[in-house]
N, CA, C and O atoms as a GROMACS GRO file, in nm:
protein
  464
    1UNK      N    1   0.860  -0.689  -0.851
    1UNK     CA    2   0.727  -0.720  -0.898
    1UNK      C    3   0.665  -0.818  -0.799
    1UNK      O    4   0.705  -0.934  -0.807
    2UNK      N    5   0.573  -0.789  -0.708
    2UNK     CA    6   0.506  -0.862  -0.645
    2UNK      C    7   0.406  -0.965  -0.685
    2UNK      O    8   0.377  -1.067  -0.621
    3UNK      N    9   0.352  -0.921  -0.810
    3UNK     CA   10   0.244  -1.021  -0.891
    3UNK      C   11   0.208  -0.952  -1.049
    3UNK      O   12   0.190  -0.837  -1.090
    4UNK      N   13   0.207  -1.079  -1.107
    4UNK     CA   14   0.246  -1.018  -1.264
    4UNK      C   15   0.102  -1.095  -1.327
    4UNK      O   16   0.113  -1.163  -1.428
    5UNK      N   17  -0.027  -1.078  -1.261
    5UNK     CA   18  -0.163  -1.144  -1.287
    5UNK      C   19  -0.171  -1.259  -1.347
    5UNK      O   20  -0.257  -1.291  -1.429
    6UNK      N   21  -0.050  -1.347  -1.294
    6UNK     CA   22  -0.081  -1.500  -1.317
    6UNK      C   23  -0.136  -1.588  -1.194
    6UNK      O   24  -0.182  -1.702  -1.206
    7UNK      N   25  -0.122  -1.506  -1.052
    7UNK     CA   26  -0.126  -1.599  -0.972
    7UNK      C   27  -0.308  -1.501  -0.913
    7UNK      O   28  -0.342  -1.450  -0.806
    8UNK      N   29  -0.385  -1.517  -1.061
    8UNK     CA   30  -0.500  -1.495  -0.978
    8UNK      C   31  -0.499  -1.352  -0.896
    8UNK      O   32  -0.600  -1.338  -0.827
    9UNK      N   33  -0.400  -1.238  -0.889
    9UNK     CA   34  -0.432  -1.152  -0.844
    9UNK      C   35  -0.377  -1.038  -0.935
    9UNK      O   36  -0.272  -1.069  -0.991
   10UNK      N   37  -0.429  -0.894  -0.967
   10UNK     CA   38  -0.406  -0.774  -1.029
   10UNK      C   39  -0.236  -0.740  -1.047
   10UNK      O   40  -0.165  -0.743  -0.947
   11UNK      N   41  -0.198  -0.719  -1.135
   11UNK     CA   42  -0.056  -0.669  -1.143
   11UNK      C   43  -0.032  -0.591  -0.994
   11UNK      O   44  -0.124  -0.534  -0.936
   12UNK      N   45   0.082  -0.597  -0.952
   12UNK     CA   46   0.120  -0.491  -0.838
   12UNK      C   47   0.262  -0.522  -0.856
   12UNK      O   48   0.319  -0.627  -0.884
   13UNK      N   49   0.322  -0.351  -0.824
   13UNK     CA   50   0.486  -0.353  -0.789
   13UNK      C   51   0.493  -0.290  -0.673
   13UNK      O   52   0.435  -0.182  -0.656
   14UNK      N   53   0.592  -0.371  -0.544
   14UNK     CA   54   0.629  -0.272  -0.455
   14UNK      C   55   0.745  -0.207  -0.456
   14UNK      O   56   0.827  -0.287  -0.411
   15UNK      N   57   0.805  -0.094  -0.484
   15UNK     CA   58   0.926   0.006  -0.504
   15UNK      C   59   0.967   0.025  -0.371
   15UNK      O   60   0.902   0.085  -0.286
   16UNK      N   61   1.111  -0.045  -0.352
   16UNK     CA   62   1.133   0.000  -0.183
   16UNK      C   63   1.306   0.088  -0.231
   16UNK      O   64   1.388   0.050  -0.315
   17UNK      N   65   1.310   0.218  -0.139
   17UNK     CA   66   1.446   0.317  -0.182
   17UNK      C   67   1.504   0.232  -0.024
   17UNK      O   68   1.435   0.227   0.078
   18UNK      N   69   1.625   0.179  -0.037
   18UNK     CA   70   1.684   0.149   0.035
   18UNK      C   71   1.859   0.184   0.055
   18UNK      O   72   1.935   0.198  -0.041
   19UNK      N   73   1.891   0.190   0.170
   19UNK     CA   74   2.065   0.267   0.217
   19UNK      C   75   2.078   0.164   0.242
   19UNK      O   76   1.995   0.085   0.288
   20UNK      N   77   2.218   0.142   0.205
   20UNK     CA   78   2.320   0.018   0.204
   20UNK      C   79   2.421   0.092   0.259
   20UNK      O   80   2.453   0.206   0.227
   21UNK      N   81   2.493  -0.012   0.381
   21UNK     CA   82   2.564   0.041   0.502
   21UNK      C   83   2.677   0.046   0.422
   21UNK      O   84   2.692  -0.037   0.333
   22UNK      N   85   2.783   0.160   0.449
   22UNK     CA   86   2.896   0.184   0.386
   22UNK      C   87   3.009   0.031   0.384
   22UNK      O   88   3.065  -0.017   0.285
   23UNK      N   89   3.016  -0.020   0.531
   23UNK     CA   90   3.072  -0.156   0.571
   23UNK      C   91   2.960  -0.235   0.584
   23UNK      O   92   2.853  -0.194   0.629
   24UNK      N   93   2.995  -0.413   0.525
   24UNK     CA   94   2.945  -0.475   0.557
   24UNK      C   95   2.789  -0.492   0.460
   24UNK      O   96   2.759  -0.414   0.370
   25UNK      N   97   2.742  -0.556   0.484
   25UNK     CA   98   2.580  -0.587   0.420
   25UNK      C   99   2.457  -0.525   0.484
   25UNK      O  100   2.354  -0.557   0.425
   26UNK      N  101   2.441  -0.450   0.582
   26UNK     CA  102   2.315  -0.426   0.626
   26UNK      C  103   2.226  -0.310   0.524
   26UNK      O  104   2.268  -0.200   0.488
   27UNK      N  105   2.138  -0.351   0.504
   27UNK     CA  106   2.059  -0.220   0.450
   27UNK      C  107   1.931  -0.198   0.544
   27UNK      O  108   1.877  -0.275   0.624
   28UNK      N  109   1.899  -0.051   0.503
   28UNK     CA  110   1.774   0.047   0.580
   28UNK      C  111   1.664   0.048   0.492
   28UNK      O  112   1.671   0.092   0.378
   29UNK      N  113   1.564   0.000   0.543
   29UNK     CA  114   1.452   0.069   0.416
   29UNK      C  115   1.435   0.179   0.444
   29UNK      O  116   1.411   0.210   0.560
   30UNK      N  117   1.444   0.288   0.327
   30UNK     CA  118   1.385   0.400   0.390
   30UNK      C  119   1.238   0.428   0.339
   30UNK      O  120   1.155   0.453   0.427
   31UNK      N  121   1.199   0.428   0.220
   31UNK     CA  122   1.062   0.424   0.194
   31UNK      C  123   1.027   0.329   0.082
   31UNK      O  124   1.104   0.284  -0.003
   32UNK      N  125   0.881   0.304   0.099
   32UNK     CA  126   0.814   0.221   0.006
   32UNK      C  127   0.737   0.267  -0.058
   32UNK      O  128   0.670   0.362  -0.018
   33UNK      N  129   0.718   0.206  -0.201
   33UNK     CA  130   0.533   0.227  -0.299
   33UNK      C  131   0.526   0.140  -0.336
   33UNK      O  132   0.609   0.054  -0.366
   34UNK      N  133   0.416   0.148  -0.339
   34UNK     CA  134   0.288   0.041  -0.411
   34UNK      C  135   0.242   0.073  -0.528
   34UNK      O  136   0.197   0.187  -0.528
   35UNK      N  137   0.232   0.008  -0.646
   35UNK     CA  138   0.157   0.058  -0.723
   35UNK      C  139   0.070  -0.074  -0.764
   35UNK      O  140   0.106  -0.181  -0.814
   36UNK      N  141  -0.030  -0.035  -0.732
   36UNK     CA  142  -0.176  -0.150  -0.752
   36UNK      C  143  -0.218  -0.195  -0.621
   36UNK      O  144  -0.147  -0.191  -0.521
   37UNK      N  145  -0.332  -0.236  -0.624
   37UNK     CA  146  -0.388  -0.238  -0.496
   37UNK      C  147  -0.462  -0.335  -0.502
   37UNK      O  148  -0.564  -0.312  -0.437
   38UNK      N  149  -0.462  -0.434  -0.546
   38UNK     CA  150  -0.555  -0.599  -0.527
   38UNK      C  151  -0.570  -0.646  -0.435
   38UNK      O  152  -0.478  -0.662  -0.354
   39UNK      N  153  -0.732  -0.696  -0.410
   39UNK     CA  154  -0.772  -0.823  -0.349
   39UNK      C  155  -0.689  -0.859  -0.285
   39UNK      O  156  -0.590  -0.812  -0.340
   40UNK      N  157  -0.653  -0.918  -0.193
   40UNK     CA  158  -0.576  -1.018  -0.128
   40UNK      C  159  -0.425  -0.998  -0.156
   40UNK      O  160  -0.337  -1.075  -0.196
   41UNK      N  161  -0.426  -0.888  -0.126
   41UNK     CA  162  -0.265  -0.830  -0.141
   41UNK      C  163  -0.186  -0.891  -0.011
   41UNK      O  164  -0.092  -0.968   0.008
   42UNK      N  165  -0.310  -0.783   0.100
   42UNK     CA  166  -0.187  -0.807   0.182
   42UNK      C  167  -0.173  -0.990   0.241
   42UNK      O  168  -0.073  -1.029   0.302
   43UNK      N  169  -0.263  -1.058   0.217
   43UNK     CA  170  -0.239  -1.232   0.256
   43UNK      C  171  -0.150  -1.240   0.156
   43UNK      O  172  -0.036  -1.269   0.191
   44UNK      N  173  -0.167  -1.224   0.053
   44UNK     CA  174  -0.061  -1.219  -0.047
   44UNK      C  175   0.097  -1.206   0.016
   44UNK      O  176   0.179  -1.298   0.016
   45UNK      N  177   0.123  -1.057   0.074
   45UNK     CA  178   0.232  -1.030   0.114
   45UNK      C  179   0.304  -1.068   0.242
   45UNK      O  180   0.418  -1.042   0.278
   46UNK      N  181   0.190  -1.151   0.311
   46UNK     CA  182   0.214  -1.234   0.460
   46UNK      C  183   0.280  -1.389   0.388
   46UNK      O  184   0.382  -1.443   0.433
   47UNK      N  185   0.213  -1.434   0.291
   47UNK     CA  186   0.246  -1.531   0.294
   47UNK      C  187   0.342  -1.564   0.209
   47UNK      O  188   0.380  -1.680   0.188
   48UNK      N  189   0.386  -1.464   0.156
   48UNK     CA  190   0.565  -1.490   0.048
   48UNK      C  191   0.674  -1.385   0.149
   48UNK      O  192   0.784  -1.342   0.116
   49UNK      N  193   0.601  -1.360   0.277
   49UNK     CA  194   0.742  -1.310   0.382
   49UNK      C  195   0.736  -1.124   0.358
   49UNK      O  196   0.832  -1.061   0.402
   50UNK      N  197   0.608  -1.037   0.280
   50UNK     CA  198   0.679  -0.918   0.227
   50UNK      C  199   0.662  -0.843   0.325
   50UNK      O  200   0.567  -0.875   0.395
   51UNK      N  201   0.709  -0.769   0.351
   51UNK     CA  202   0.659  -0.669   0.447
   51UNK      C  203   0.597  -0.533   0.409
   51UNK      O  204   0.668  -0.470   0.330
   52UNK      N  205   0.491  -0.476   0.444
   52UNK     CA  206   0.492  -0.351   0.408
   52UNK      C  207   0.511  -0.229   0.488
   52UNK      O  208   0.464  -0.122   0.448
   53UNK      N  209   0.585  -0.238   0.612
   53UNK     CA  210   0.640  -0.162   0.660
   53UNK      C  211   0.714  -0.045   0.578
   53UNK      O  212   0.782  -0.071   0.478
   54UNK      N  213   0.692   0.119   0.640
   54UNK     CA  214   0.784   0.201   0.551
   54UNK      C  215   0.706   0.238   0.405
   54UNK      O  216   0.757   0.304   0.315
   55UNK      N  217   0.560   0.176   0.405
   55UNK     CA  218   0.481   0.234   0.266
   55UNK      C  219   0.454   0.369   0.257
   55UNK      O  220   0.347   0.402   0.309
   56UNK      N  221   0.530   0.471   0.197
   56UNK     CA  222   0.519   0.635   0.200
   56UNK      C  223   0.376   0.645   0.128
   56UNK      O  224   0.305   0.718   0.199
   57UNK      N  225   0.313   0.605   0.027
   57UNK     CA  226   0.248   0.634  -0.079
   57UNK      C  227   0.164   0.497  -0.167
   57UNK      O  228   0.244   0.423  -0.223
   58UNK      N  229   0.070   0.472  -0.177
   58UNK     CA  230  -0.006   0.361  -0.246
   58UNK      C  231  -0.064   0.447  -0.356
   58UNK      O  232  -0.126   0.553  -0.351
   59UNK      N  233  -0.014   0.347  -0.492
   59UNK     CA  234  -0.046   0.435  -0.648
   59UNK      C  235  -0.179   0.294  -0.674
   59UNK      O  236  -0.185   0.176  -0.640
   60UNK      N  237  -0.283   0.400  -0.765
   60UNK     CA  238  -0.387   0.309  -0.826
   60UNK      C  239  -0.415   0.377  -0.977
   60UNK      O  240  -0.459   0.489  -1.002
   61UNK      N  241  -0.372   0.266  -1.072
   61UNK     CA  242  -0.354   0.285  -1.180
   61UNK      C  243  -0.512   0.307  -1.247
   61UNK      O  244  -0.530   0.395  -1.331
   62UNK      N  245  -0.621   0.219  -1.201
   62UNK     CA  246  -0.746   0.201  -1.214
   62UNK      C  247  -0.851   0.194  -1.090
   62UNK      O  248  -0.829   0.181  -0.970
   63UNK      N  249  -0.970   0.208  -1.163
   63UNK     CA  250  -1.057   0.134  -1.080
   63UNK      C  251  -1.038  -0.028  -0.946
   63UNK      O  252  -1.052  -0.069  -0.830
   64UNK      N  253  -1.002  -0.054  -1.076
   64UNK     CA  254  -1.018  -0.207  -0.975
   64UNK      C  255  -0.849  -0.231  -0.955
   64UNK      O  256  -0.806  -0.343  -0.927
   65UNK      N  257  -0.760  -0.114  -0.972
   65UNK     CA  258  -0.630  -0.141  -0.882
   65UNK      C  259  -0.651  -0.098  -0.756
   65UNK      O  260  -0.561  -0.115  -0.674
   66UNK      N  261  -0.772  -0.034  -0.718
   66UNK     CA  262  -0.779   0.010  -0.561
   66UNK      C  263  -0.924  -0.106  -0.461
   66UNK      O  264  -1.008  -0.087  -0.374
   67UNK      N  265  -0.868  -0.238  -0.561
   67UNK     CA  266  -0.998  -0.282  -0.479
   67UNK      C  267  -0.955  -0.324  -0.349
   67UNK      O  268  -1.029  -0.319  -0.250
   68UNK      N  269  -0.814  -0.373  -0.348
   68UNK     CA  270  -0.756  -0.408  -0.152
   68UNK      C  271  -0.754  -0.309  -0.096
   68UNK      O  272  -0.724  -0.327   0.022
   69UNK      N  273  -0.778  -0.164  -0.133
   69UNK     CA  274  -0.745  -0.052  -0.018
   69UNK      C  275  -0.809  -0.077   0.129
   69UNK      O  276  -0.747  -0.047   0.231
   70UNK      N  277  -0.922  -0.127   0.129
   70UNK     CA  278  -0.956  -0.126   0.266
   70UNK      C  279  -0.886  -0.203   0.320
   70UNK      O  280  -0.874  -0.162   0.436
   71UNK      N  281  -0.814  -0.318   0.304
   71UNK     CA  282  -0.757  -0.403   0.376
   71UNK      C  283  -0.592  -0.376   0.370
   71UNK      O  284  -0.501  -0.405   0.448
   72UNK      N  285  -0.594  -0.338   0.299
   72UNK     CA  286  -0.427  -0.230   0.286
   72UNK      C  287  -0.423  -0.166   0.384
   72UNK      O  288  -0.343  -0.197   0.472
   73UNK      N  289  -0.534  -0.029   0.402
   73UNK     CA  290  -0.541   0.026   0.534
   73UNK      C  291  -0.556  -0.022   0.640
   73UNK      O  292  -0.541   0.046   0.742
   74UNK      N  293  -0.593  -0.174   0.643
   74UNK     CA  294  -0.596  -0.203   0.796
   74UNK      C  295  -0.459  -0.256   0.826
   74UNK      O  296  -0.389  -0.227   0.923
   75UNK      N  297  -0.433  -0.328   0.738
   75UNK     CA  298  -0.285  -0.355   0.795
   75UNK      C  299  -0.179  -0.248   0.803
   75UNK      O  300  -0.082  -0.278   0.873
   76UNK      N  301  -0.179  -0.145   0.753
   76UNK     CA  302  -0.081  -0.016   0.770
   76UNK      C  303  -0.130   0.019   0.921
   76UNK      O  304  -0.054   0.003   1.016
   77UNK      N  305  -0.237   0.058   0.934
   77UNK     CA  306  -0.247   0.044   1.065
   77UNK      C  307  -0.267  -0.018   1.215
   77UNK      O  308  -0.268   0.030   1.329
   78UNK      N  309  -0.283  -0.154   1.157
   78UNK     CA  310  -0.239  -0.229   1.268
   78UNK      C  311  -0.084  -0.214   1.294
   78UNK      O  312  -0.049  -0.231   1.411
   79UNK      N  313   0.014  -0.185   1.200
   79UNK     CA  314   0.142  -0.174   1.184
   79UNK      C  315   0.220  -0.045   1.254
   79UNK      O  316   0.342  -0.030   1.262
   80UNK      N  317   0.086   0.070   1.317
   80UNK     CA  318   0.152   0.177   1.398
   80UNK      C  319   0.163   0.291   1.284
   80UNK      O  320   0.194   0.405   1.316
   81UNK      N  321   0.130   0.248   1.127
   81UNK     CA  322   0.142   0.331   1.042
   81UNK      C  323   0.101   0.486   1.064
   81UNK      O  324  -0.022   0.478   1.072
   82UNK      N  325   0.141   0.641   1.080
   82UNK     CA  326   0.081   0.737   1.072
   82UNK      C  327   0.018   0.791   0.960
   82UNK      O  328  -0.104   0.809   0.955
   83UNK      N  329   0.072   0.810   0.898
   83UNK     CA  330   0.004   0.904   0.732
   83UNK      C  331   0.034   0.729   0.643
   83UNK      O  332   0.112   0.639   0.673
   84UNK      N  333  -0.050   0.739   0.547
   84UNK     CA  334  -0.018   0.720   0.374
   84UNK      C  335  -0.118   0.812   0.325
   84UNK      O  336  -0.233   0.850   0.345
   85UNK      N  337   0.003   0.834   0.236
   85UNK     CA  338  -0.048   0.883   0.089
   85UNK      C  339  -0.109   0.813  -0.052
   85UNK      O  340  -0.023   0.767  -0.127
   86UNK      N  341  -0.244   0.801  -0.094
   86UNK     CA  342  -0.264   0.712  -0.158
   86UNK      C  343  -0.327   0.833  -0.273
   86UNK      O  344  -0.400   0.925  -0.237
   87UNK      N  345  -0.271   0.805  -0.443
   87UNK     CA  346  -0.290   0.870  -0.549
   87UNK      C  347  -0.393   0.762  -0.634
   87UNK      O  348  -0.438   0.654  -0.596
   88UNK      N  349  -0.408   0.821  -0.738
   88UNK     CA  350  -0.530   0.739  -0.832
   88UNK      C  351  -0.613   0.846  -0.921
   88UNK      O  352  -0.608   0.969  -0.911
   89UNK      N  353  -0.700   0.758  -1.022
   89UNK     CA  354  -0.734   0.839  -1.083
   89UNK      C  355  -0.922   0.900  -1.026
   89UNK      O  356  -0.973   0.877  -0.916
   90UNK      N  357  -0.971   0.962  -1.120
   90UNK     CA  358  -1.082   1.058  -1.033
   90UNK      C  359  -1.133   0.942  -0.986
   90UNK      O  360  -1.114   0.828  -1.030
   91UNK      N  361  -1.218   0.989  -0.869
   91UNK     CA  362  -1.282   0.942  -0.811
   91UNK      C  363  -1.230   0.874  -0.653
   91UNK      O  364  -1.312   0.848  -0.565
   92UNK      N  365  -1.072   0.851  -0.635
   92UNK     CA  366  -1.038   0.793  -0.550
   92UNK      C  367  -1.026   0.834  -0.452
   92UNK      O  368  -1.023   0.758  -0.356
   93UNK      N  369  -1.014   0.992  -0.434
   93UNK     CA  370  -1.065   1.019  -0.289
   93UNK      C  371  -1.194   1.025  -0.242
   93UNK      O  372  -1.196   1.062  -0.124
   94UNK      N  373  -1.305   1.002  -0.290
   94UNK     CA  374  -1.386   0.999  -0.260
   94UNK      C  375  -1.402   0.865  -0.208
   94UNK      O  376  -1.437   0.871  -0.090
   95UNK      N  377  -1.390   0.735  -0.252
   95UNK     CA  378  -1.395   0.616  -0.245
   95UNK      C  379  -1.276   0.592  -0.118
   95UNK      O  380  -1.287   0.494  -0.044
   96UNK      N  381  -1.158   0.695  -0.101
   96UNK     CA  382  -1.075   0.665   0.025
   96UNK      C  383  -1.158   0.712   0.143
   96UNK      O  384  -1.191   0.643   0.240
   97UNK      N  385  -1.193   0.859   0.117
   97UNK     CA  386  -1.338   0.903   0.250
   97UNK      C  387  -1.427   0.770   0.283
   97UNK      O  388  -1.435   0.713   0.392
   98UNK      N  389  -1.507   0.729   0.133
   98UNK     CA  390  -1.580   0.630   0.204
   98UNK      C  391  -1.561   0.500   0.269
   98UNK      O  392  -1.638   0.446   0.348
   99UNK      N  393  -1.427   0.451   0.217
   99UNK     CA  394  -1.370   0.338   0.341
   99UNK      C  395  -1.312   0.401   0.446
   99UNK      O  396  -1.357   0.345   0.546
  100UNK      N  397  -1.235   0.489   0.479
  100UNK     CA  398  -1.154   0.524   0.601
  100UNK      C  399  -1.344   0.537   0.680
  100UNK      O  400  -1.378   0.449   0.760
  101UNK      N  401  -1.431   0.639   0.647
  101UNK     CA  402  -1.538   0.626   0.706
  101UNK      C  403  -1.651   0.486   0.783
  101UNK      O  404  -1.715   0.465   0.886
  102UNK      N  405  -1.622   0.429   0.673
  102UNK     CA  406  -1.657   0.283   0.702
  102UNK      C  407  -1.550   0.199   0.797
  102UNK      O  408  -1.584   0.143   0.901
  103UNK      N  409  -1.461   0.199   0.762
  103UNK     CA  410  -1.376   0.155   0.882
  103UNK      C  411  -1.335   0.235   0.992
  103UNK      O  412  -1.237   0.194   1.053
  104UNK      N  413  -1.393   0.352   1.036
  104UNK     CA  414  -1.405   0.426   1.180
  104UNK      C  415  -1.261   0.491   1.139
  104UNK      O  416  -1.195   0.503   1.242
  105UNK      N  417  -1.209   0.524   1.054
  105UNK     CA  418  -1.052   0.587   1.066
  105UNK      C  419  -0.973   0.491   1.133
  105UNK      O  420  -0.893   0.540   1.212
  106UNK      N  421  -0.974   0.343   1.120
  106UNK     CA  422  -0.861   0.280   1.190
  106UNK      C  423  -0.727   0.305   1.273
  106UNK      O  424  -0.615   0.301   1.222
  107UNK      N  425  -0.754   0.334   1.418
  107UNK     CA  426  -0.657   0.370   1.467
  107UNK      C  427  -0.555   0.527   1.462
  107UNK      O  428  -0.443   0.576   1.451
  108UNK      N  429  -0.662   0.545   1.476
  108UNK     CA  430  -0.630   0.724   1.406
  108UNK      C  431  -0.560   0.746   1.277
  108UNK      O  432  -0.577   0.864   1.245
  109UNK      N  433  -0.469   0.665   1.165
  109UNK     CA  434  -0.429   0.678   1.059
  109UNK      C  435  -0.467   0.806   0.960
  109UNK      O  436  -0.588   0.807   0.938
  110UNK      N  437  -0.398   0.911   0.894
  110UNK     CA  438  -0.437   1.000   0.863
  110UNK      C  439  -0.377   0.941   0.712
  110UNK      O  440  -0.262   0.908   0.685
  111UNK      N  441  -0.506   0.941   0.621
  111UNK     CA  442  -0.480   0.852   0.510
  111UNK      C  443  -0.495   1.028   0.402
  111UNK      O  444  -0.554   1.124   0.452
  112UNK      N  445  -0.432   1.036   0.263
  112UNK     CA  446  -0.418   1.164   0.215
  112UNK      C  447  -0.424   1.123   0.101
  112UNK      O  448  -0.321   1.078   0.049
  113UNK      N  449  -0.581   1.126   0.011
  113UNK     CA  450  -0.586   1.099  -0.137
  113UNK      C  451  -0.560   1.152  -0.186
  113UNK      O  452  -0.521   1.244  -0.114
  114UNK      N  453  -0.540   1.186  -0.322
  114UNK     CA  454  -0.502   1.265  -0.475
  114UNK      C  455  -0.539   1.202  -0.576
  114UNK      O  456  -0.520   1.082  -0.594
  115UNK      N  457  -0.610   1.299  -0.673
  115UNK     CA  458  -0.664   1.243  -0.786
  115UNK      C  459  -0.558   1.287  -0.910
  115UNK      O  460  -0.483   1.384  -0.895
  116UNK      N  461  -0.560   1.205  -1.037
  116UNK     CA  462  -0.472   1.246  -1.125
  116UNK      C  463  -0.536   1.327  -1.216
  116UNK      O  464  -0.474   1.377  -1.310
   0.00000   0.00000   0.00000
């Protein structure tokens, strides 16, 4: 649980599937989700150490769980990110067209909405 809307920002969980090395302690992330998308996520996630490297998929439960997407997307792609997949209910690909549009397609990122 990344934030449980006490600290001033929208519920969000990040789900990371991770391999744990047969010897020894190392683990792999292999993929991540998001589910919620607040304001000031990602300063949020800089400044308690999270990484979001490895995000397969960003879930938006509501309206105003997709209000950080634009700034979600910039940091996935400042990060070298290729695809996310971002789900939600109607309306959210339309609202993903109009930020990826507004932000020039950041870095070529090929962002892939779905409505529920």
């Amino acid at each position: 649980v990344l934030t449980c809307g006490e600290d001033q920002l929208e519920p969000c969980l990040l789900l990371s599937l991770e391999r744990r090395a047969s010897y020894g302690t190392a683990t792999t992330v292999l993929r991540r989700y998001l589910f919620g998308m607040p304001e000031e996520l990602v300063r949020f996630c800089g400044s308690h150490q999270v990484k979001l490297g490895k995000l397969a998929a960003a879930f938006a439960t509501d309206a105003r769980g997709a209000s950080g997407l634009p700034e979600l997307l910039l940091a996935c792609a400042e990060q070298g990110m290729p695809l996310l997949h971002v789900r939600g209910p109607r309306g959210i690909a339309d609202f993903v067209h109009t930020v990826t549009q507004t932000l020039s397609n950041p870095r070529g990122m090929k962002v892939l909405p779905a409505e529920a």
